[in-house]
N, C-alpha and C positions, 0 to 999 in steps of 0.2 A: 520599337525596341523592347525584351523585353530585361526583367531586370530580377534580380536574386537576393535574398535576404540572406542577413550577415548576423546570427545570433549570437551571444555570450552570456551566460548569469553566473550571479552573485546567491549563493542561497546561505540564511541563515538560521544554525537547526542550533535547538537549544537540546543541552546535552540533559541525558538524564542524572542528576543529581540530587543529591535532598536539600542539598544549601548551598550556597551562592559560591562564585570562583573564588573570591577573595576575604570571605566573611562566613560566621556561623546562621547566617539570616536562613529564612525558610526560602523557597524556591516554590513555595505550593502556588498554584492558581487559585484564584476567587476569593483568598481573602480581604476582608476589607481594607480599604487604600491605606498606605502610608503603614502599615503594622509592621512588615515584615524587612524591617531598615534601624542600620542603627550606624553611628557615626562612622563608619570605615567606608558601608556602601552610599553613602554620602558626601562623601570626602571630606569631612570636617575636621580643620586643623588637625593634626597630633597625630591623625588615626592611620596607622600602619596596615595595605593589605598585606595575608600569607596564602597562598595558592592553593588551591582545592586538589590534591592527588590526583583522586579520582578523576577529575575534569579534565588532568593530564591524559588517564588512562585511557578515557571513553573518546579521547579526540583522538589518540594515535589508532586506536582501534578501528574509528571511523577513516582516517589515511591508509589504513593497509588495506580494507574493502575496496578502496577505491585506488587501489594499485599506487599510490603514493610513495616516494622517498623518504623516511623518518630520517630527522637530522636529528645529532647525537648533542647540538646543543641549539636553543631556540632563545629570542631576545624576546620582551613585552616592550612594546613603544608607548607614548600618552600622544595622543591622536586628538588634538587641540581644537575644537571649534566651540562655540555659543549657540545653544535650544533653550529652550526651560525643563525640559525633560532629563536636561544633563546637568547634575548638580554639582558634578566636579569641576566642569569646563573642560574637560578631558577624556575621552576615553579611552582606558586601556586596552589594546591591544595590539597586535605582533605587524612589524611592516617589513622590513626589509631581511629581518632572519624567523623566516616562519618554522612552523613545525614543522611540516610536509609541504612537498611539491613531486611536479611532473607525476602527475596519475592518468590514469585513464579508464572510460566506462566504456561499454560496448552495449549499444540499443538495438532492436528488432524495431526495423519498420517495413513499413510496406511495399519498401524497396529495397530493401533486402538490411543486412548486419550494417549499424554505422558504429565508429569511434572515437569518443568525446572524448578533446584532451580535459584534464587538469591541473589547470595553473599551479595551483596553492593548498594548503588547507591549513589553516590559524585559529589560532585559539582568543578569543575577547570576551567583555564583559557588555551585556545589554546596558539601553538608558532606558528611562522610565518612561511611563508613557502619559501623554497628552490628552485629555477629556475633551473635547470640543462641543459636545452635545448632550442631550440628559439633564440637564441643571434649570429651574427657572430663569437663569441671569446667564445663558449660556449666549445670548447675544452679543453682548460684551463679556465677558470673561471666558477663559481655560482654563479648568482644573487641573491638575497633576499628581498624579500616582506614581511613588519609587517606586512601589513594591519589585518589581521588575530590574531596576537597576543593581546590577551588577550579578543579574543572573547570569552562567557559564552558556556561550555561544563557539560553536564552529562555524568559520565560514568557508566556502567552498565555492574558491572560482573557477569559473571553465573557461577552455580557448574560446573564439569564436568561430565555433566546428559546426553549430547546429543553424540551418539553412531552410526552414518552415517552423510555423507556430506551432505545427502539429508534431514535428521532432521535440519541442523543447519541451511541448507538456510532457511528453512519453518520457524525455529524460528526465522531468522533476519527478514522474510517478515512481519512475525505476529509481532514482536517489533515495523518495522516500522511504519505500520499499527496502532498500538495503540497508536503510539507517536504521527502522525499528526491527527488521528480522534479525542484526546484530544488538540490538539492544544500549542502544545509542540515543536514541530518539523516539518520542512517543509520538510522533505523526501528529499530533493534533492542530490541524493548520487551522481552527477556529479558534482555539486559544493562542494562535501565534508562538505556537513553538517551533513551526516550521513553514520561514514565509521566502521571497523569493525576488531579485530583481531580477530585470533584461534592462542588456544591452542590445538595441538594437540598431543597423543600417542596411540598406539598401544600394547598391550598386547592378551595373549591365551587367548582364549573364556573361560568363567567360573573360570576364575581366579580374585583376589580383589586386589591386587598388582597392582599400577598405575608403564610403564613402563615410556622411559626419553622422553619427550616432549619437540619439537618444536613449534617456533611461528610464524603463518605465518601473517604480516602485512599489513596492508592499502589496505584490501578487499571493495572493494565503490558499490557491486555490489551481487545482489540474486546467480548469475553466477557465479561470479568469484570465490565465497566464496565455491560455492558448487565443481567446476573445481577443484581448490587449494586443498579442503581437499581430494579429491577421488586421486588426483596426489600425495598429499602428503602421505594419508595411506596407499597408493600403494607402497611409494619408501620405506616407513621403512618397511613393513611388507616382501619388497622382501631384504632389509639390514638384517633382524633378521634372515630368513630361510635362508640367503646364509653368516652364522657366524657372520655377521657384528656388529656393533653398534651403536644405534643411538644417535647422539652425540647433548646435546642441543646446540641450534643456533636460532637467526632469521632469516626468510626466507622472501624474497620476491617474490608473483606471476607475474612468465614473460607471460604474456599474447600472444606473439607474437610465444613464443615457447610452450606454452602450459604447462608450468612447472614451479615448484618453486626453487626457488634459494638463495643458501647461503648470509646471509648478512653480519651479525657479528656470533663471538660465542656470548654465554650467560654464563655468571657466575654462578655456583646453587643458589646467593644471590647479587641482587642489593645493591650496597651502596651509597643510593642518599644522606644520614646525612639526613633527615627528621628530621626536628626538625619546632616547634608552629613557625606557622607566627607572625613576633613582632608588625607588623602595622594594625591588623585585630582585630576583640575583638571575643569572639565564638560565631556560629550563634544560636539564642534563638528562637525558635521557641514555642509560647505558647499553651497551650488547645485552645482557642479559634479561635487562628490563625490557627493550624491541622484545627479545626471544621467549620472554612469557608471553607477553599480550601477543604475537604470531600463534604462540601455542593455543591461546583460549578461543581462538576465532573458530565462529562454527564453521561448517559448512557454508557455503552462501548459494546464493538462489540458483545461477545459472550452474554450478556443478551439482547441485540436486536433483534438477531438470532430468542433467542428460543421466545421470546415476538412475534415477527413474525411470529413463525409455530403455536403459539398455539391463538390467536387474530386474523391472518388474513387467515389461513388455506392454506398455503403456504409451497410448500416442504422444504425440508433441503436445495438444492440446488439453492432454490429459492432463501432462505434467506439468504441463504450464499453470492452471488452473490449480493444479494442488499446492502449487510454492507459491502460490501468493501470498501469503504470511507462512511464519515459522512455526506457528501454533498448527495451521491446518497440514505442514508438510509432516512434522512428526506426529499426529493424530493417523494421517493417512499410514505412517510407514508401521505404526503401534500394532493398527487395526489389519495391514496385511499380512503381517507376520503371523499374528493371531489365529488367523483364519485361513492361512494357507490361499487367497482367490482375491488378488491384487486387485484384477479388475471389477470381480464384484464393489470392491471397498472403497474403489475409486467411484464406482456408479454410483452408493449409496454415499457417499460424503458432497459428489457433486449435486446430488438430483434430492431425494428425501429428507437428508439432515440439513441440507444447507437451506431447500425452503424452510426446513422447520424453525433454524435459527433467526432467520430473517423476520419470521412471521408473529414471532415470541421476544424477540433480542435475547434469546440466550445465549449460551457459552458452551464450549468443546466439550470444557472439565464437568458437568452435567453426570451427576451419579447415574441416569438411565441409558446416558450415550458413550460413557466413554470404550474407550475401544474395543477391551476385552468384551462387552458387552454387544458390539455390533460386531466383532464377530461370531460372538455366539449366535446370533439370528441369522447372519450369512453362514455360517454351518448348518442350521436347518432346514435353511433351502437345498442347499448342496445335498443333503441325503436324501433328502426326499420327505423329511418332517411336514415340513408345509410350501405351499406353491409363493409365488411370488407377488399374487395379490393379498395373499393371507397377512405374507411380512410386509406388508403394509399396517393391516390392521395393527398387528404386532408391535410395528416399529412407534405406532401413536400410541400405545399402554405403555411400551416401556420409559417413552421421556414422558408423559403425564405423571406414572406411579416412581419409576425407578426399581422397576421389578426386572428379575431375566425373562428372556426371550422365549425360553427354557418354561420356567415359571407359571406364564400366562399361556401358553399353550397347553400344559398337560391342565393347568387350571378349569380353563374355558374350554376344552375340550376341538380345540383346531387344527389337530393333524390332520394331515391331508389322506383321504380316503384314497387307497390303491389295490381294492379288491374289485375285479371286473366284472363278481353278480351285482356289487351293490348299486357299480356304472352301469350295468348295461338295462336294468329296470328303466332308471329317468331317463337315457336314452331312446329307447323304444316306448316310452309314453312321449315324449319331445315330438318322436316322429308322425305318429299319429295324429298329434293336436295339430303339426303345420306340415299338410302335405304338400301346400301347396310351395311350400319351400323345398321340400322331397324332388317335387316335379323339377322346379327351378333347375335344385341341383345335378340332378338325371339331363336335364335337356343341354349342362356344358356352362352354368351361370354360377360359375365357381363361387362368386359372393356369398352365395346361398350358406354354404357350407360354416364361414363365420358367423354368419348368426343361428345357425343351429348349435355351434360350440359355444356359443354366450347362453343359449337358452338351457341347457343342459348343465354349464355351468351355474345357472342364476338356480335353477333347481335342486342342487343338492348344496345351496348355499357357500359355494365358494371353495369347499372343501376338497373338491374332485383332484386327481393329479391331471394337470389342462393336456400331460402327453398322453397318458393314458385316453380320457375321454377322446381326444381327436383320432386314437389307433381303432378303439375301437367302434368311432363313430362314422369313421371312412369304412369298416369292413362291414357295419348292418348298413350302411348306403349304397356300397357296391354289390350286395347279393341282388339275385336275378330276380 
């Protein structure tokens, strides 16, 4: 028999904010524990939250990317359980009148377009987090860090639409993706600002019957998520062929062993008591207030795509490649307009700048790179200033100094020679030193001819126009 997997997640992106949903606390990473808290984000007696606007703004923003329904009034719940990481005994956030619902995403795989429902998308407050290791007396003890508590979270539930491990990473990637190209979320899934559950189960192919699902926990990673679920549809599908049961539980991925692991069971039904937060009033969101945040929304990725194949006459792969962030899509669009030669600016953002950036960890905004600047260098190729190995040299002065293109050329002296006595000298010395490549290429050993155009090139250092040289390096090989 064989059998099909039944995915669903849970992702939780922290919004970008300066300060907490409920409180003037800081929101930064890495400072040290316990600083950035004060009686509200702790709940201590007395202390009144008041809601973050902005938290509003950047979660409806994140619902309308993701094709969502903005409701015109949203309730906060206290979502009641016991950690030590949760100092309130509660957490805030939204259950039965969310912000948003019924959305949907659309992924590319390698079986062609799929579409991911979404359930929900709510607005809550992070708990703190747990120390378990690092400490001399980490044996017995756990430390605990608020800092974290009552950071602003989105959560964002999907149907259970996605049916391989390798669907779900492609949908976490594309989620990610769409939440920092609108400016929602800073991707940073090593700091835990954007981590991830599954739900997963297993049932017979072609059957509607959802079997019993597991959840695997605090995936911060395209990897780990896609590892987790192929280990995990693996253990139950080899439980159900060998009589077993798959019993619900949370799991946690052991990374070090390669597998997931039991954490608690699960109940068929949580009972947090949910019930209205008393200290919150509902959030109202107006027509008008929808119809700004609609207005600010950029672009997003998949209509830049295709505005790219069909305006700049650029492949699917091209485009695809250039909208993987929002930085390198309008870089790309800066620098072609510039320069009038899309696809030149396409090749040099994919091929030369992006090694370069890789190889340095620098950045777009780069005074030697930015766009007017590479298209000044791709306009002197285009005229015939200098060849295309030349802007090479070129393109490593200009992000070393931050000089133009322009600049270092008449500087150093690298325009490209296009006068055919100056070619035809080192070519007819070329020829003489290697007849026997002459001969080659006379006897029909086409190769030949390429390494006579590198040798000719290497002789007048680089400078030669490589059309020229080859025109008239084919008509002194074809004289009789």
């Amino acid at each position: 028999m064989s059998f099909e997997a039944v995915i669903g997640l849970e992702i939780h992106a922290q919004l970008l904010t300066r300060t907490k949903i409920f409180c003037g606390c800081s929101t930064r990473f890495g400072d040290p524990p316990n600083t950035n808290i004060c009686p509200v984000c702790l709940g201590l007696p007395g202390a009144l939250p008041v809601l973050n606007r902005r938290a509003v703004d950047l979660a409806a923003r994140a619902a309308v990317a993701l094709g969502a329904r903005l409701h015109d009034g949203s309730v906060f719940a206290r979502k009641n359980y016991f950690y030590p990481d949760l100092p309130k005994g509660y957490q805030i956030s939204q259950y039965d009148q969310p912000l948003a619902t019924d959305g949907a995403v659309d992924i590319d795989t390698e079986h062609g377009a799929r579409r991911i429902g979404v359930i929900r998308v709510h607005l809550e407050e992070d708990a703190g987090k747990s120390l378990h290791e690092g400490f001399a007396d980490s044996h017995d003890r756990t430390y605990l860090d608020y800092n974290r508590s009552g950071v602003p979270l989105i959560e964002i539930v999907t149907h259970p639409d996605l049916r391989s491990a390798e669907e779900a990473a492609l949908f976490f990637e594309h989620l990610r993706s769409t939440l920092v190209w609108i400016g929602v979320n800073d991707g940073n899934m090593e700091e835990g600002s954007l981590r991830c559950d599954a739900n997963v189960s297993v049932r017979p192919a072609g059957t509607a019957a959802l079997g019993t699902k597991a959840e695997v926990k605090n995936l911060n990673s395209f990897r780990y998520l896609q590892k987790a679920l192929e280990y995990e549809i693996a253990r139950q599908v080899a439980l159900v062929e060998g009589g077993g049961r798959v019993v619900q539980e949370t799991r946690l991925w052991d990374q070090a062993g390669s597998r997931t692991v039991s954490m608690r069971s699960k109940e068929e039904a949580h009972d947090y008591r949910y019930f209205p937060e008393p200290d919150l009033p509902p959030v109202a969101l107006t027509p008008a207030r929808i119809a700004v945040i609609e207005a600010g929304m950029p672009e997003l990725p998949a209509a830049r795509r295709a505005r790219f194949i069909a305006a700049y006459g650029l492949t699917a792969y091209d485009a695809t490649e250039l909208t993987r962030s929002r930085e390198t899509a309008e870089y790309f669009e800066a620098a072609a307009r510039a320069s009038g030669n899309p696809k030149a600016a396409a090749n040099w953002i994919m091929g030369e700048l992006s090694r370069k950036l890789k190889e340095t960890g620098g950045r777009l905004d780069r005074p030697g790179i930015v766009p007017e600047a590479l298209a000044g260098l791709i306009a002197l190729v285009d005229n015939g200033t200098i060849n295309s190995t030349t802007a090479k040299d070129v393109f490593e002065k200009m992000y070393g100094t931050a000089e133009t293109a322009d600049l270092i050329v008449r500087r150093d002296g690298l325009a490209q020679i296009s006068d055919e006595g100056a070619i035809l000298e080192p070519i007819r010395r070329v020829l003489g030193e290697h007849a026997d490549a002459v001969a080659q290429y006379r006897g029909g050993k086409k190769a030949a001819f390429g390494f006579l155009v590198g040798q000719v090139m290497r002789a007048m250092g680089g400078k030669a126009s490589p059309k020229l040289v080859n025109e008239l390096l084919r008509q002194e090989l074809d004289r009789a």
